[in-house]
C-alpha positions as CSV (number, residue, x, y, z in Angstrom):
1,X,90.0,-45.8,10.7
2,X,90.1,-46.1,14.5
3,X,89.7,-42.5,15.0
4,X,86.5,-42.2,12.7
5,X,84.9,-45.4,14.8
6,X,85.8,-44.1,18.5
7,X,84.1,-40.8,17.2
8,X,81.2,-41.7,16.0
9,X,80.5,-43.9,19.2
10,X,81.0,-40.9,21.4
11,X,78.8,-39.3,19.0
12,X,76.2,-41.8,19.7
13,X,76.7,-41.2,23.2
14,X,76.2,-37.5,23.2
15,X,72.6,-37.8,21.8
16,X,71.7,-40.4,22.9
17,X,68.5,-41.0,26.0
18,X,69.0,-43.1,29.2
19,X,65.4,-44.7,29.9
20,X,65.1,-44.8,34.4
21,X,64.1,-48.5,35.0
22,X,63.7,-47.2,38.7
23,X,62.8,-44.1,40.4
24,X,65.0,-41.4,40.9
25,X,65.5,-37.9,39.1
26,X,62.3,-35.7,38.4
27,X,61.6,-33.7,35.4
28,X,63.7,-31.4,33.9
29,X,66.9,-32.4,36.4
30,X,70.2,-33.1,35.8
31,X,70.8,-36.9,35.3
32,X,74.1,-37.0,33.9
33,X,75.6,-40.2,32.3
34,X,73.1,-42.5,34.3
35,X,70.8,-44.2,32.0
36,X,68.5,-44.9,34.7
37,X,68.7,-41.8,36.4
38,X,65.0,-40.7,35.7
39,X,62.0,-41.0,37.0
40,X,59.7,-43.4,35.5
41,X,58.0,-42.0,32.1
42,X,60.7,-39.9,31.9
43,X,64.3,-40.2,29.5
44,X,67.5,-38.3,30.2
45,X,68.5,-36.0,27.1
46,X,72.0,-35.1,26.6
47,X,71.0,-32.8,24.0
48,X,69.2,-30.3,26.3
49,X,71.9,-30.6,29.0
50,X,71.3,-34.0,30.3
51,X,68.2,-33.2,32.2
52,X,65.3,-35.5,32.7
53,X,62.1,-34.7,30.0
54,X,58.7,-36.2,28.3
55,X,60.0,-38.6,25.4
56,X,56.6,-37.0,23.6
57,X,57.4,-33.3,24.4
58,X,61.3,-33.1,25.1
59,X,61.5,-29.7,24.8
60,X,58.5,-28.7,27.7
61,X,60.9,-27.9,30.8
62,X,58.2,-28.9,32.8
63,X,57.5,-32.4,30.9
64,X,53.9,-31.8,30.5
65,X,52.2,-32.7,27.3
66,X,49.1,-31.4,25.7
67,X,48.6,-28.7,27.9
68,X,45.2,-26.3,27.6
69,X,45.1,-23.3,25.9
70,X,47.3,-20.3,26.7
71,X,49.2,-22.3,29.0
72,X,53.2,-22.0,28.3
73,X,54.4,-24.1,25.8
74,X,58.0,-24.9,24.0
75,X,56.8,-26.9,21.5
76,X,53.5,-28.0,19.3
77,X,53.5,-31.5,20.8
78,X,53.4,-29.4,24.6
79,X,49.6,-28.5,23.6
80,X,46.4,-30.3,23.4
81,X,45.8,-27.9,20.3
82,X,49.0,-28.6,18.3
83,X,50.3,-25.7,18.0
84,X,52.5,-23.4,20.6
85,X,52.6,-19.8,19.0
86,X,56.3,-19.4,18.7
87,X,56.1,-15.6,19.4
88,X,54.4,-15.5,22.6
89,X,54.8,-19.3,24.0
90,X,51.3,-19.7,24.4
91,X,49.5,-23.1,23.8
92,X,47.0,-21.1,20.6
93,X,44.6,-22.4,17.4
94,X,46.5,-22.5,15.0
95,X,43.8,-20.9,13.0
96,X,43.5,-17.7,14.9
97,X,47.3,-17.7,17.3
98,X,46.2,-14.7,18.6
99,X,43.3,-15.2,20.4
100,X,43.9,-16.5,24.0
101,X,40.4,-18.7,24.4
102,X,41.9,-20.7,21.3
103,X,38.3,-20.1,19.9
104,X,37.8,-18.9,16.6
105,X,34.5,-17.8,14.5
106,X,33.1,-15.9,17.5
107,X,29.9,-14.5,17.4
108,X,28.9,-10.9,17.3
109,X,30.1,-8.9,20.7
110,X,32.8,-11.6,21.8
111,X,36.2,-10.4,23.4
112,X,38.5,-11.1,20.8
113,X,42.4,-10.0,19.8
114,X,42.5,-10.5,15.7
115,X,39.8,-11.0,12.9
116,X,40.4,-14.6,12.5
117,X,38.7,-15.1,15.9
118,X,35.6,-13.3,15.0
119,X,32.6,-15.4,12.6
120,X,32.2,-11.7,11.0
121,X,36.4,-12.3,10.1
122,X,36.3,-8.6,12.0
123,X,37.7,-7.3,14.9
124,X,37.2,-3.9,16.8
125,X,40.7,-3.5,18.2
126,X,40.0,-0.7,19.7
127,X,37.4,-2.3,22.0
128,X,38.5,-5.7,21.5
129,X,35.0,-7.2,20.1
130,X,33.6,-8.9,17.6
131,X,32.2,-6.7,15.0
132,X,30.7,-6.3,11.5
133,X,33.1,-4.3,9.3
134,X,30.5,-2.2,7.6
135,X,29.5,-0.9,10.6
136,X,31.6,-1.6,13.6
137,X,29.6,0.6,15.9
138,X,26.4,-2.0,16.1
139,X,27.3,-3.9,18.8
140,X,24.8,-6.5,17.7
141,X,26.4,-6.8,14.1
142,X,23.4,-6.0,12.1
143,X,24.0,-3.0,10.2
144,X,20.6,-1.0,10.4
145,X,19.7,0.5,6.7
146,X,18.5,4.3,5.9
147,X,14.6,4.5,5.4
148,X,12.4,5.6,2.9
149,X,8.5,6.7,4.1
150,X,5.4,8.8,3.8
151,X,4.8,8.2,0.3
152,X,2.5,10.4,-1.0
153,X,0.1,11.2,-4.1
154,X,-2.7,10.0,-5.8
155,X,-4.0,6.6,-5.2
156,X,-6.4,6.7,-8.2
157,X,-5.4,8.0,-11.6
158,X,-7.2,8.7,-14.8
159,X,-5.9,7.2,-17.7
160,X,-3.4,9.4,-19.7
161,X,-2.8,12.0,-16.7
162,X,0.4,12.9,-15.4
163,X,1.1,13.1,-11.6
164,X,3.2,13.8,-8.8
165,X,4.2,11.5,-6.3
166,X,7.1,12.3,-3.7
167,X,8.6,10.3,-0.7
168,X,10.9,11.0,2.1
169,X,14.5,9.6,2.7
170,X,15.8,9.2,5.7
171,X,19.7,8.4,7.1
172,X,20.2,5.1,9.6
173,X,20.2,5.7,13.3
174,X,23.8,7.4,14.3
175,X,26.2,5.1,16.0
176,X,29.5,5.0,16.9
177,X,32.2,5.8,13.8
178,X,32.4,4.1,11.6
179,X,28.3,3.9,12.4
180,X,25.7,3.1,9.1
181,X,26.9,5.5,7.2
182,X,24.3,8.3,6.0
183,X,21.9,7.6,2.4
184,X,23.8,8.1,-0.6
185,X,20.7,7.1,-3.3
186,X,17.5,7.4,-3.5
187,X,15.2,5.0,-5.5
188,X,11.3,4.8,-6.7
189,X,9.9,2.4,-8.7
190,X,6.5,1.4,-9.7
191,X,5.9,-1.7,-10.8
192,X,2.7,-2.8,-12.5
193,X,-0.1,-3.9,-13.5
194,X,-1.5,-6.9,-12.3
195,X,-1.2,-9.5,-12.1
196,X,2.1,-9.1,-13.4
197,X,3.3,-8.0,-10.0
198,X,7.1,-7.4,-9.5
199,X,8.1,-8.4,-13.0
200,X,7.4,-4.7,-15.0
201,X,8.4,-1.6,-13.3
202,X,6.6,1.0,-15.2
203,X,8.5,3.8,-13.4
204,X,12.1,3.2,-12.3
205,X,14.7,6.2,-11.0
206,X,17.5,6.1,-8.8
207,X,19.7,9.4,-8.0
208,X,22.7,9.9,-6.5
209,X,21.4,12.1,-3.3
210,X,21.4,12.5,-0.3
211,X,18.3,12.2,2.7
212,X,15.0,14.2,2.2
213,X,12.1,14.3,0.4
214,X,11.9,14.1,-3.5
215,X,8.7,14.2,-6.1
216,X,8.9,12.0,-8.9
217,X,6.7,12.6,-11.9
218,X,4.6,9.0,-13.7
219,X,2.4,9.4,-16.9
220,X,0.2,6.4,-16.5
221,X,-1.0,4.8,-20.2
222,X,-2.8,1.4,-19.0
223,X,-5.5,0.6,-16.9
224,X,-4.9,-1.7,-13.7
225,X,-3.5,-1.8,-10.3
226,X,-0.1,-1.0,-9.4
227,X,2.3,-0.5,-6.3
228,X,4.9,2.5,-5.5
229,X,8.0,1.5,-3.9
230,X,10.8,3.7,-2.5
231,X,14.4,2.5,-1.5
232,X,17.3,4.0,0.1
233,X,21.0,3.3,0.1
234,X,23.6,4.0,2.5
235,X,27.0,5.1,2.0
236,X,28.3,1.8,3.0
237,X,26.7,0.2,0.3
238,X,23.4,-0.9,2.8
239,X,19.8,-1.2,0.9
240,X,16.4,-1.0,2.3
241,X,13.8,-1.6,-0.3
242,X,9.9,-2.7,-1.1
243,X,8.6,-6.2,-1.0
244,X,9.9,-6.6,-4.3
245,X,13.4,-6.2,-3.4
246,X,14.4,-9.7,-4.3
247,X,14.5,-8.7,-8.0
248,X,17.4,-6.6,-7.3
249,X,21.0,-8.2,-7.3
250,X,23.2,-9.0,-4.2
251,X,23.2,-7.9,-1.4
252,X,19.5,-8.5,-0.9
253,X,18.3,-4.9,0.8
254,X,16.3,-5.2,3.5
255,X,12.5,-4.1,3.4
256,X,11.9,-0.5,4.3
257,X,10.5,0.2,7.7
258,X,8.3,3.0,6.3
259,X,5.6,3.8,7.5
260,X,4.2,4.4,4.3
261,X,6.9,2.7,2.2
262,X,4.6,1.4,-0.3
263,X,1.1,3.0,-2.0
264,X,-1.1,0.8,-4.1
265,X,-2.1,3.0,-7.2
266,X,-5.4,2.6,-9.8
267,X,-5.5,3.8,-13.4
268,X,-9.0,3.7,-14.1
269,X,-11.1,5.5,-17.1
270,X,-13.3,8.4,-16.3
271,X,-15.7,7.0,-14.6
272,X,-20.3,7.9,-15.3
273,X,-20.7,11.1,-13.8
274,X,-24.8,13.2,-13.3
275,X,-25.7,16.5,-14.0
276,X,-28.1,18.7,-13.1
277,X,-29.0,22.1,-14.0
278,X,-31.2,25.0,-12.3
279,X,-31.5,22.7,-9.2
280,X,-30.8,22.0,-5.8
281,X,-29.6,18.7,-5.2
282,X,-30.4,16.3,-2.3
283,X,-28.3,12.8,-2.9
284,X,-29.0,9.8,-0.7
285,X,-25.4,7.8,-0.1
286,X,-23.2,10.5,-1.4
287,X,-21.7,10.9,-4.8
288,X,-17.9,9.4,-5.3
289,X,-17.1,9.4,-9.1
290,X,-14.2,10.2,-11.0
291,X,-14.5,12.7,-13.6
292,X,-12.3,13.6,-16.5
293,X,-10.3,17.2,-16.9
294,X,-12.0,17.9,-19.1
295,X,-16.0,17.0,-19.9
296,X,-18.1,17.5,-22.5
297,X,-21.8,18.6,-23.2
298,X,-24.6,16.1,-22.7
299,X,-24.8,16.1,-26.4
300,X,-23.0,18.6,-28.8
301,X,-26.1,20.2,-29.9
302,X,-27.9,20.3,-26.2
303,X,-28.7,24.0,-25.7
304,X,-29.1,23.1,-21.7
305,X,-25.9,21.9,-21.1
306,X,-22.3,23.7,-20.9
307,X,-19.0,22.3,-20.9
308,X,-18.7,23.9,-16.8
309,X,-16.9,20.9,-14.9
310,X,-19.5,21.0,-12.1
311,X,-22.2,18.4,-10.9
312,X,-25.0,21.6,-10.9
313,X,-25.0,24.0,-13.3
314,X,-27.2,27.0,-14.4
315,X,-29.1,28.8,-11.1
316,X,-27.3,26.1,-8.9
317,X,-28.9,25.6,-5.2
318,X,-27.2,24.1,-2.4
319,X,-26.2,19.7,-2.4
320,X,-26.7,18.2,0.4
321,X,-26.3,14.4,1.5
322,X,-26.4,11.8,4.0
323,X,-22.3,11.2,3.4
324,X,-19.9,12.7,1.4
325,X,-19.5,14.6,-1.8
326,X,-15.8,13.4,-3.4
327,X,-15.7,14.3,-7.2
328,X,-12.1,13.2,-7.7
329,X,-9.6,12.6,-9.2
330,X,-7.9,13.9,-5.8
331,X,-5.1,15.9,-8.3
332,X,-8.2,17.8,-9.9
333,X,-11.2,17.6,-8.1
334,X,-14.1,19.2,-9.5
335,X,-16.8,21.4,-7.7
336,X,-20.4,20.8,-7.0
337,X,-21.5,24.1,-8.5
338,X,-20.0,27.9,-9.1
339,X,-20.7,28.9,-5.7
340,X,-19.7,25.5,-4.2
341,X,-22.8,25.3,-1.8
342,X,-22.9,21.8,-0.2
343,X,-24.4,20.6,3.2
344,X,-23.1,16.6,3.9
345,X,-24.1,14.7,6.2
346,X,-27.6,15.7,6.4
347,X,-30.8,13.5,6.6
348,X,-34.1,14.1,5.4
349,X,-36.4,12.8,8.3
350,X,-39.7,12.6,6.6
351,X,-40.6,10.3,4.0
352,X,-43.0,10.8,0.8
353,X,-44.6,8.2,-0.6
354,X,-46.9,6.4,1.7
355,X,-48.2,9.6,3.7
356,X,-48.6,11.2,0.5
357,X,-50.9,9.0,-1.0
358,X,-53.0,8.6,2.3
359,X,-53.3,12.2,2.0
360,X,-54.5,12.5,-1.4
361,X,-57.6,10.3,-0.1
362,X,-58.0,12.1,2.8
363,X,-57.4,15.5,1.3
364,X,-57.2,15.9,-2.4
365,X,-59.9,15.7,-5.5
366,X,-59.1,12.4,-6.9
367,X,-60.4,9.9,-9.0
368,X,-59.5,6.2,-9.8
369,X,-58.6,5.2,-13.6
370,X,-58.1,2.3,-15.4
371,X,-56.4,3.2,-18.5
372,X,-54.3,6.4,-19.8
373,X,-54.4,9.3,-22.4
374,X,-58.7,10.7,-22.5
375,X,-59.1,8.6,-19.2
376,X,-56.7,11.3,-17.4
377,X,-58.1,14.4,-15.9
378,X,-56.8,17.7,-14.7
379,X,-58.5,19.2,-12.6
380,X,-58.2,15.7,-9.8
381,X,-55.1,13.2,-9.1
382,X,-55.6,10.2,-10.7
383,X,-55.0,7.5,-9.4
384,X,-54.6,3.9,-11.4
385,X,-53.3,0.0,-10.0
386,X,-49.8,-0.9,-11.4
387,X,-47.9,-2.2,-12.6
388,X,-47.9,0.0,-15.3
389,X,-45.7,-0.1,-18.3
390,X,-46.2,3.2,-20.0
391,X,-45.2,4.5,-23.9
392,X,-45.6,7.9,-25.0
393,X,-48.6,6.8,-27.2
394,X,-50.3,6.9,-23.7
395,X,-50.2,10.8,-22.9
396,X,-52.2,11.0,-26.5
397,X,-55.8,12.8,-25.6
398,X,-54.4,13.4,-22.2
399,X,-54.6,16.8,-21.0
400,X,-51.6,19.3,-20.5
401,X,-51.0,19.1,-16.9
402,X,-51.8,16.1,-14.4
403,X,-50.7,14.5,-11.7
404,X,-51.0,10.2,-12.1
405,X,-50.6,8.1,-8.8
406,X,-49.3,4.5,-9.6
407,X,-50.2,2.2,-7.1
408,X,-47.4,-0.4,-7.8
409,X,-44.3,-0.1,-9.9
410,X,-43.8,1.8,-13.3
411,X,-42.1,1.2,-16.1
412,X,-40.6,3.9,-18.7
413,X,-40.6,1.7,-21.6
414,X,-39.7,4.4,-24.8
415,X,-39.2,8.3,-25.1
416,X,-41.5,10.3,-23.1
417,X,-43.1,13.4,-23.2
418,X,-40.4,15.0,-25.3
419,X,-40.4,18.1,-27.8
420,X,-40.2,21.8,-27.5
421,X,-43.3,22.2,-25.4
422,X,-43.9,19.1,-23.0
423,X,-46.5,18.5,-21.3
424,X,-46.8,19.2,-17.4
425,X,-46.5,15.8,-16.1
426,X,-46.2,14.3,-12.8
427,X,-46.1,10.4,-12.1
428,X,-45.8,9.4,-8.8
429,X,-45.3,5.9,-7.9
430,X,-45.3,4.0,-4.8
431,X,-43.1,1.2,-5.8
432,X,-40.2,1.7,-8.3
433,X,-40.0,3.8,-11.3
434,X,-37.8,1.8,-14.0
435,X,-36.4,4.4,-17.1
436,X,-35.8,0.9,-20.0
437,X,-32.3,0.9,-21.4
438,X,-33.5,2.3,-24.9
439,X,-34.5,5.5,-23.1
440,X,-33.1,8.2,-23.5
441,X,-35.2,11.5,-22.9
442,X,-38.1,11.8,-20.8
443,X,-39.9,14.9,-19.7
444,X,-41.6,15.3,-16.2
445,X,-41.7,15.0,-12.6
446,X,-40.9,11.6,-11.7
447,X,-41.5,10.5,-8.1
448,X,-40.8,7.0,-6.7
449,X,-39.8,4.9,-4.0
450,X,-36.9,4.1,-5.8
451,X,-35.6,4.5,-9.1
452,X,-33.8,2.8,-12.0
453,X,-32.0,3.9,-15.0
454,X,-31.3,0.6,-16.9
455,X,-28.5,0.4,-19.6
456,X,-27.2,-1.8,-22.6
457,X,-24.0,-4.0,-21.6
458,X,-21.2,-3.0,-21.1
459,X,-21.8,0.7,-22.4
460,X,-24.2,2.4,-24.1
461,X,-23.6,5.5,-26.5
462,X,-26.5,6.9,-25.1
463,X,-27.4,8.9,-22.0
464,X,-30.6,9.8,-20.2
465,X,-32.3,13.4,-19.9
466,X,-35.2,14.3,-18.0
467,X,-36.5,17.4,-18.3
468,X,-38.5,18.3,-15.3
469,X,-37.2,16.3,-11.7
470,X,-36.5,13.0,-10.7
471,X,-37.3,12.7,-6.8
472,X,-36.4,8.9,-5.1
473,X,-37.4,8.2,-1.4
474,X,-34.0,5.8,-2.0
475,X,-30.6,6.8,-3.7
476,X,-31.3,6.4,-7.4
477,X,-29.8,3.5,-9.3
478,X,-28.3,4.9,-12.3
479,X,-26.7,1.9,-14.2
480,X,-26.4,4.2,-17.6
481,X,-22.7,4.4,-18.4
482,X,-21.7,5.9,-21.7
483,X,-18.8,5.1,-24.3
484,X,-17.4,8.7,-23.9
485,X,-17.7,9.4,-20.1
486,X,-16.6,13.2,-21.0
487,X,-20.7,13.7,-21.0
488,X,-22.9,12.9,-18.1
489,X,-24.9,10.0,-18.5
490,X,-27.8,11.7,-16.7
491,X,-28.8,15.1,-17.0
492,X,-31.7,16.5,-15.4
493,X,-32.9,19.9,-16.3
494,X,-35.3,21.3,-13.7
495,X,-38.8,23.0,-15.5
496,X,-40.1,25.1,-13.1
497,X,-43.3,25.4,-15.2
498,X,-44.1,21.5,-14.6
499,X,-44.2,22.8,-10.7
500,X,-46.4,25.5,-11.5
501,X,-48.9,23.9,-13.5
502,X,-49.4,20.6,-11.1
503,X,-48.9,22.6,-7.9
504,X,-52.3,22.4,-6.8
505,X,-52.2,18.5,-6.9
506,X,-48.6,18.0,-5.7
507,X,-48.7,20.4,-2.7
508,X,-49.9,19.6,1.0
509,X,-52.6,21.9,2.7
510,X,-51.7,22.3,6.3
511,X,-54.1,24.5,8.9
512,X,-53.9,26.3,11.9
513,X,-57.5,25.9,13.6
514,X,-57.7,28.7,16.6
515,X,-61.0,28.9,18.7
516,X,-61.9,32.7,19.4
517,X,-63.4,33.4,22.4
């Protein structure tokens, strides 16, 4: 029992610490069996050799506690982080040990020795930075996406047709390995129509390709407005796509830089369309309709017309205009005649009405009228005060050629002058000649100021023909639109005859006086 007593009390003395109540041994020196032997703060360990240490970090030789980061350390309680890495005696995060700024989550670009220092949890080792794993190369972290562009193809389309559309795909910009990675699919989608916006894709195909350019085929089948997209994805699974790319799962793509990424598209109906035979053809504002692929005779009996997809038919002269001729669609355009003659851009400079009817006064047999049919004569212009509205009831009694001068506007109010053998007509008025919505033939030559076709609403089954001219100082207003745009809703068939017959009222005299000596 003795024995078992006196060791445990030299046991107690081996371990146990001498606090110095005076000054005397610095850190980390021997201080042997004196319990006071240490400096102040300090104890004396017989467990570590009876030196002189921290009583909060007994194992740092140097008997500093909560040192900085990668100082040297013995222990966790030797650092103001907690932790001493036991492999390399460094003061370290405990979070990432291996980082020597005990910072972790760095951003983008920082020096770092392990992914757990980096925000992106990556790590270039071999150039010590912080870096995104996808692509490692980009110093700035963001990986940069392929690209998808130049979109091309019609932006209007006829109901029913089938077209082409094609787009180009290109790779991201090339970095160091791993880099972006080069496109590995190609997508195009149309969504549509409004307002229904990104919720209907009408046309939808990706492919497993590679970059370059690719034509996608679309049937459209309902009228509206609709946008083209095109996408692109990389190899390492990175996405650019159109503004609609947040209907498409995680990761969100970013939007494609283009240019030309998108294309708004219209299906539309053929849309009214003229038609004029044996003519030359001058259009004030030029002529932008869209006609079908196929049109149709004015009426299926007409012996004029032919089923020629052309805006002058017959002994066709040259169109010109003050702008543009565009007969569209753009995927089938149609001509302006067989010989596609046309002259744009071109301005008449003189004007007709007001000079005209000065010269009649000055020049011409006339003679002033106040009512139609027996009151008209042939052989002088007559002239009468408008408005006038005029049936065909009118021309009765009246002779077979003439030439009428409206001072005011006129009014077309029924079928006129119709039948196998018209008259030779010419009104001329110097306001506006209006052709009433239930008219549909009229025979003639019509001259105004300006000129109006009216119609029924919205369409009427119905077009206009005018056998003879129509001649407008101003583009013509032609509001007649038919239920099967196929036919023209105005067809003008030129009758030379007409010309002949009032020639000597119509034309203008001019002389070249000479004095002989």
């Amino acid at each position: 029992m003795l024995k078992k007593i006196v060791l445990a009390f030299f046991l107690y003395l081996s371990f146990a610490s001498f606090s110095a109540v005076s000054a005397g041994y610095a850190c980390n020196v021997y201080c042997g069996w004196v319990p006071s032997g240490c400096n102040t703060g300090l104890s004396c360990y017989a467990a570590y050799g009876y030196v002189c240490r921290s009583p909060s970090c007994p194992l740092e030789t140097d008997c500093t506690c909560n040192k900085t980061c990668n100082s040297t350390c013995a222990s966790n309680a030797g650092c103001a982080s907690g932790y001493c890495d036991p492999t390399t005696h460094k003061c370290r995060s405990s979070t990432c040990p291996l980082e020597t700024d005990c910072t972790c989550s760095k951003p983008c670009n920082s020096t770092c020795y392990s992914n757990a220092g980096c925000a992106s949890n990556y790590c270039l080792i071999s150039a010590n930075k912080c870096r995104n794993l996808s692509c490692s190369g980009e110093t700035d972290c963001t990986c940069k996406p392929p690209n998808c562009t130049n979109i091309t193809g019609p932006a209007v389309v006829l109901n029913g047709d089938s077209v082409d559309y094609s787009s180009t795909f290109v790779n991201p910009p090339t970095t160091p390995a791993p880099g972006n990675g080069t496109v590995s699919s190609t997508t195009f989608v149309i969504y549509g129509p409004s307002p229904n916006g990104c919720a209907t894709k009408v046309l939808n195909q990706t492919d497993s390709r590679g970059a370059g350019t690719y034509t996608y085929n679309w049937t459209a089948s309902t009228n509206g407005t609709y946008t083209a997209y095109c996408g692109a994805k990389s190899s390492l699974d990175v996405e650019c796509m159109g503004s609609c790319a947040s209907s498409y799962p995680a990761p969100t793509p970013w939007t494609c830089t283009g240019p030309k990424a998108t294309l708004n598209i219209t299906v539309t109906d053929p849309q009214p369309w003229f038609k004029i035979k044996n003519s030359s053809l001058y259009k004030s504002g030029g002529t932008d309709f869209i006609m079908a692929a196929t049109v149709k005779k004015f009426t299926d009996a007409d012996a004029d017309d032919d089923t020629n997809r052309n805006i002058i038919i017959g002994e066709s002269g040259v169109a010109t205009t003050d702008q543009t001729y565009t007969l569209g669609p753009s995927y089938n355009p149609a001509d302006i005649s067989a010989h596609k003659w046309k002259n744009e851009s071109y301005t008449i400079t003189q004007t007709l009405i007001g000079s005209f009817l000065d010269y009649i006064k000055a020049r011409k047999k006339y003679e002033t009228i106040t009512g139609l049919g027996a009151n008209i004569k042939s052989d002088k212009v007559n002239l009468i005060n408008g408005p006038l509205d005029i049936v065909n009831s009118d021309l009765n009694g009246s002779p077979n050629s003439f030439v009428l001068v409206v001072s005011g506007d006129v009014n077309i109010n029924e079928n006129l002058n119709t039948g196998a053998t018209p008259k030779s007509v010419a009104i001329i008025s110097t306001g506006t000649i209006t052709f009433k919505d239930q008219v549909t033939q009229a025979g003639g030559i019509f001259i105004g100021k300006n000129m109006t076709i009216e119609a029924r609403t919205p369409t009427d089954d119905n077009g206009i023909k005018i056998k003879g001219n129509l001649i407008s100082e101003n583009a013509i207003t032609n509001n007649r639109t038919r239920t099967d745009n196929t036919r023209p809703s105005l067809f003008i068939v030129l009758d030379p005859k007409m010309y002949i017959d009032t020639l000597p009222y119509l034309s203008v005299s001019k002389y070249d006086w000479r004095q002989l000596q």
